[in-house]
Short mmCIF file of the C-alpha atoms (twelve columns), coordinates in Angstrom:
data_MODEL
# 
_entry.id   MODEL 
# 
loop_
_atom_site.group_PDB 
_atom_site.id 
_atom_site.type_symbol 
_atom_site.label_atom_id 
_atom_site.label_alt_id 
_atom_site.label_comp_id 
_atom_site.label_asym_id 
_atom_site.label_seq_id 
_atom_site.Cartn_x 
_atom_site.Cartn_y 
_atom_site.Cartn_z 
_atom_site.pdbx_PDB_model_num 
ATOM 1   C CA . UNK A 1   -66.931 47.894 21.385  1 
ATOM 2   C CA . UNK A 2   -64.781 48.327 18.072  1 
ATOM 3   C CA . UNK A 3   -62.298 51.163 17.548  1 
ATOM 4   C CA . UNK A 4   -63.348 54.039 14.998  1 
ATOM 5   C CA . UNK A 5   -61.746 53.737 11.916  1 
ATOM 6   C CA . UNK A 6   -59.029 55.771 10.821  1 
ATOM 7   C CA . UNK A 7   -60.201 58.279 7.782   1 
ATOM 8   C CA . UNK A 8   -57.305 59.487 5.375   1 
ATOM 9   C CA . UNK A 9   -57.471 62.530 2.959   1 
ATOM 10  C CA . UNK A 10  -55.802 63.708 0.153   1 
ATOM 11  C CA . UNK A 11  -54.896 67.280 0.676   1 
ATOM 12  C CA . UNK A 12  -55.437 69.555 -3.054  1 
ATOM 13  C CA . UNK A 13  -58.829 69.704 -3.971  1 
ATOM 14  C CA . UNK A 14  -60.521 67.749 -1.210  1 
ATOM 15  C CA . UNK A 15  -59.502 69.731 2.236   1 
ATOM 16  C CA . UNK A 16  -57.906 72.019 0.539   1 
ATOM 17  C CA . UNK A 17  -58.642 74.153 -2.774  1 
ATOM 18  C CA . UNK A 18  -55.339 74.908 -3.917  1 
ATOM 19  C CA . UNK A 19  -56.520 74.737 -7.829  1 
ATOM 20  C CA . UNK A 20  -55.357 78.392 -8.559  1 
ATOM 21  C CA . UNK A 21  -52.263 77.909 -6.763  1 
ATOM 22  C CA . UNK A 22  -51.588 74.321 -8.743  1 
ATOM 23  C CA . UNK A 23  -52.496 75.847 -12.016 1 
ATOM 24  C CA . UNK A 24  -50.731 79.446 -11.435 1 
ATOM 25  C CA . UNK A 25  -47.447 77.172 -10.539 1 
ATOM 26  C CA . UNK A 26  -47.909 75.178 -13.535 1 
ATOM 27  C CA . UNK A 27  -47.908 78.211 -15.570 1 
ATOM 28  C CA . UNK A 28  -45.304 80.394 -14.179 1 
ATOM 29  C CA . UNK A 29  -42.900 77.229 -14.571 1 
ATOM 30  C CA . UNK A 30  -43.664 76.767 -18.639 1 
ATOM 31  C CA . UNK A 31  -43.615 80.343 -18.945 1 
ATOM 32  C CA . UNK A 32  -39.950 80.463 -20.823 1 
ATOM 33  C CA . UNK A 33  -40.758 76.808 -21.928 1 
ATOM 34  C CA . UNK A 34  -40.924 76.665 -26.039 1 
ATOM 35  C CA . UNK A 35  -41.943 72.545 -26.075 1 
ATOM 36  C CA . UNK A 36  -44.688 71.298 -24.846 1 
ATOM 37  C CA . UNK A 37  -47.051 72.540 -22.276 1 
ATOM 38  C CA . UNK A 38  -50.119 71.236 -20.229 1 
ATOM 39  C CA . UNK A 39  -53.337 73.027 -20.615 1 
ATOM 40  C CA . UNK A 40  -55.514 73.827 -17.637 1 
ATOM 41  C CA . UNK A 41  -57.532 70.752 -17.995 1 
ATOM 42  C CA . UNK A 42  -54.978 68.150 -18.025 1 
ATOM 43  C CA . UNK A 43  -52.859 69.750 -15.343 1 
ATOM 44  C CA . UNK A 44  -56.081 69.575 -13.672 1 
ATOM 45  C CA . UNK A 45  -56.684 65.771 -14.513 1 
ATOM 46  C CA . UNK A 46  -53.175 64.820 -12.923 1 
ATOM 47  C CA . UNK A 47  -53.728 66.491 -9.708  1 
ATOM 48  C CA . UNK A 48  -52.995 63.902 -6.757  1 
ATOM 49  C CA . UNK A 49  -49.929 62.670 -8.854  1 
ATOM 50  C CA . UNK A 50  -46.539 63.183 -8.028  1 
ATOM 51  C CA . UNK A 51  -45.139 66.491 -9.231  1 
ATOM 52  C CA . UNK A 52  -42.226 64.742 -11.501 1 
ATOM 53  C CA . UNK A 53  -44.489 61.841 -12.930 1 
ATOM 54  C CA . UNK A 54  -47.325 64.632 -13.942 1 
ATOM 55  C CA . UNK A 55  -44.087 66.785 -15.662 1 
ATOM 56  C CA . UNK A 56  -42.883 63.720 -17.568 1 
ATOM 57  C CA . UNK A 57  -46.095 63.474 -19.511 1 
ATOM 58  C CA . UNK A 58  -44.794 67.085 -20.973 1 
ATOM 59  C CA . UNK A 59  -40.759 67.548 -20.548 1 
ATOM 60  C CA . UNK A 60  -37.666 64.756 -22.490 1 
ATOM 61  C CA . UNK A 61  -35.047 65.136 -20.353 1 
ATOM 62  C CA . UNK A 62  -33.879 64.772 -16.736 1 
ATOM 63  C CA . UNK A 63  -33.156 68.385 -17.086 1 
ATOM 64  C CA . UNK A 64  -35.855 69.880 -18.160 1 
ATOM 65  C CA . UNK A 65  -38.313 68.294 -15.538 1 
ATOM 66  C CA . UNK A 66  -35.606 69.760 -12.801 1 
ATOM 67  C CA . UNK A 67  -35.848 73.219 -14.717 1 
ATOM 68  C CA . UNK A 68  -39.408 73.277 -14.334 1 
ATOM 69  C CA . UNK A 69  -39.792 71.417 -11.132 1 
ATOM 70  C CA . UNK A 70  -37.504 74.921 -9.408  1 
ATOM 71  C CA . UNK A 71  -39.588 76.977 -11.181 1 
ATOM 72  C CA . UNK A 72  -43.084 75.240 -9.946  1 
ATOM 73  C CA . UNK A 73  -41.636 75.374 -6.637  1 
ATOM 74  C CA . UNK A 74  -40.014 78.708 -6.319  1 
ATOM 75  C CA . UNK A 75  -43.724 79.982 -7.488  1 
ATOM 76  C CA . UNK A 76  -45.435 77.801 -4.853  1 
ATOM 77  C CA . UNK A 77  -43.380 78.673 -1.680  1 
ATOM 78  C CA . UNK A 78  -44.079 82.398 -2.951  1 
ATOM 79  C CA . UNK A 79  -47.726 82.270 -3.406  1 
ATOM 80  C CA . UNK A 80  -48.710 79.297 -1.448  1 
ATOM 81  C CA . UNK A 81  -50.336 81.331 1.797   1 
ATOM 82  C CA . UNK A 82  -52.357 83.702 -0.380  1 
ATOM 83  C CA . UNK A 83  -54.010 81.049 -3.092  1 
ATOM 84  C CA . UNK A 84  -55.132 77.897 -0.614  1 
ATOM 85  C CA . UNK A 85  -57.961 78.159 1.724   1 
ATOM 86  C CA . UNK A 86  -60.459 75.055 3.282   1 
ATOM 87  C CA . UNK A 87  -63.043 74.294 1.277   1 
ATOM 88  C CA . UNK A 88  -66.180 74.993 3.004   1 
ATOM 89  C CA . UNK A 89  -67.355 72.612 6.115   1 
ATOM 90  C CA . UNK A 90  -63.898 70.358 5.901   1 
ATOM 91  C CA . UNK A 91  -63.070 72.163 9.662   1 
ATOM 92  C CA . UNK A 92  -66.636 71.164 10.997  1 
ATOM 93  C CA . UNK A 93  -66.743 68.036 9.409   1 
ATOM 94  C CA . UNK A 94  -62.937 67.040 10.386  1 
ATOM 95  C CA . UNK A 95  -63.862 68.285 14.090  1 
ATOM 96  C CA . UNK A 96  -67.100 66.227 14.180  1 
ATOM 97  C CA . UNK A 97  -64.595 62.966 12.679  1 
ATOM 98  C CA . UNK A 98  -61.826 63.606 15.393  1 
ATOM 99  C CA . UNK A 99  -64.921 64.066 18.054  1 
ATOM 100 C CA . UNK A 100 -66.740 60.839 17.411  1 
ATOM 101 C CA . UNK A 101 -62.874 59.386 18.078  1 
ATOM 102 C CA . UNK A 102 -61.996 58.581 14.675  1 
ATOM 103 C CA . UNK A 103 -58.094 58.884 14.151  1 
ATOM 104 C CA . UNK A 104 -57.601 61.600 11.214  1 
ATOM 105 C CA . UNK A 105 -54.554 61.594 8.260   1 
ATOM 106 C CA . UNK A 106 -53.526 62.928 5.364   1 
ATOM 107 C CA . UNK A 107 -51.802 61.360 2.710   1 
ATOM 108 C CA . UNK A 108 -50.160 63.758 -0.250  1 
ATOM 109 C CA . UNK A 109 -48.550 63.893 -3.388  1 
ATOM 110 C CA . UNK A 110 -47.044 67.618 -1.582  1 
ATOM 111 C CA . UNK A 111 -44.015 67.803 -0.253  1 
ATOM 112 C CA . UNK A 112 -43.679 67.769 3.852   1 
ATOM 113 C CA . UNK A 113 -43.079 71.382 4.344   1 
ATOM 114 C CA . UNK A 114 -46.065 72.807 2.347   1 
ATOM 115 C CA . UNK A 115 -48.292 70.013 3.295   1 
ATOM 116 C CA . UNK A 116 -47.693 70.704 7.264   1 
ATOM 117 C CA . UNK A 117 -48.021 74.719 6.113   1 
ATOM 118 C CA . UNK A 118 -50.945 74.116 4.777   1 
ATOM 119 C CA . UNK A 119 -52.585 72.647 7.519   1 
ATOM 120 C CA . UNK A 120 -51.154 75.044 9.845   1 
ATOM 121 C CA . UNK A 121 -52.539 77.720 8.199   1 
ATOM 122 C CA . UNK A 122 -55.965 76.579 7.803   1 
ATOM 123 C CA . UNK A 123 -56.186 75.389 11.614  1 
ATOM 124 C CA . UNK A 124 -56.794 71.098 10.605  1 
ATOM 125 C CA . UNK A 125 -53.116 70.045 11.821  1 
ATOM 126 C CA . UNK A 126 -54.071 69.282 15.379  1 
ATOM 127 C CA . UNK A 127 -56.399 67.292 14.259  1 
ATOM 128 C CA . UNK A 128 -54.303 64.529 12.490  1 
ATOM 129 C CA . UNK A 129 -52.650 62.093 13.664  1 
ATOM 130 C CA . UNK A 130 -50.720 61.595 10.354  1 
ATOM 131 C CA . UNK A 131 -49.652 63.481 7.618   1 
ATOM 132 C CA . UNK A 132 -47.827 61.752 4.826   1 
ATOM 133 C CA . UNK A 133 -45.916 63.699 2.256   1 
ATOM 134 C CA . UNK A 134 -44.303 62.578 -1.148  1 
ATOM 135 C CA . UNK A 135 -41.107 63.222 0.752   1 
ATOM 136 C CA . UNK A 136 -41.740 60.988 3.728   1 
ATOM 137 C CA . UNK A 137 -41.737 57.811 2.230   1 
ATOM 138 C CA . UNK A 138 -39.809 55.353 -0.539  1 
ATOM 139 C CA . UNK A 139 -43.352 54.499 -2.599  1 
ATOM 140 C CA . UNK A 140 -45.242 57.158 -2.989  1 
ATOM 141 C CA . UNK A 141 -49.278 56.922 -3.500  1 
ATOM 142 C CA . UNK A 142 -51.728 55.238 -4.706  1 
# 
């Protein structure tokens, strides 16, 4: 008999629907921002990609994207509990995965502490047996 295979997720906008937090972060941090700014649709489009690559796109300098990267984050941590929920059926389908004896993980472009917050708060972190943040690794996906 062969061993189930391992399923990995991304986290924003597959088990989780954190658009309204992404986009309300994205906003808050160009709020006092005169260049450049993303509109909802490419903020939207660049979901999945590392926070600093997706700001690049928008920001010159080192500074800057560290500006607006404190910003992002300060709004995130603040709002984070109230704007991210499941989407419907990922607990009954992930339960259904993990029952059938497939191993379960997630692999993010979120840092560690959100990520695991997330799942926490939703009730899905007991059932993976990896979670991969952008800050728990060198190379970072895809």
């Amino acid at each position: 008999m062969s061993r189930p295979r391992a399923i990995l997720f991304d986290l924003d906008g597959t088990l989780l629907d954190t658009i309204e937090l992404l986009l309300g972060s994205m906003r808050h941090a160009f709020a006092e921002h005169s260049g450049r700014r993303p509109t909802t649709d490419a903020w939207i489009a660049g979901i999945g990609t590392p926070l600093r690559t997706q700001l690049r796109e928008f920001l010159d300098t080192d500074e800057e994207v560290e500006t607006i990267v404190a910003r992002y984050r300060s709004y995130q941590q603040e709002h984070h509990d109230r704007l991210m929920r499941c989407y419907d059926d990922v607990t009954a389908t992930l339960e259904a995965l993990h029952a059938r004896g497939h191993p379960l993980g997630v692999v993010t472009s979120k840092m560690n502490d959100l990520m695991n917050r997330g799942l926490q708060r939703v009730g899905i972190a007991h059932l993976m047996t990896a979670a991969v943040g952008c800050d728990s690794c060198a190379r970072h996906k895809p």
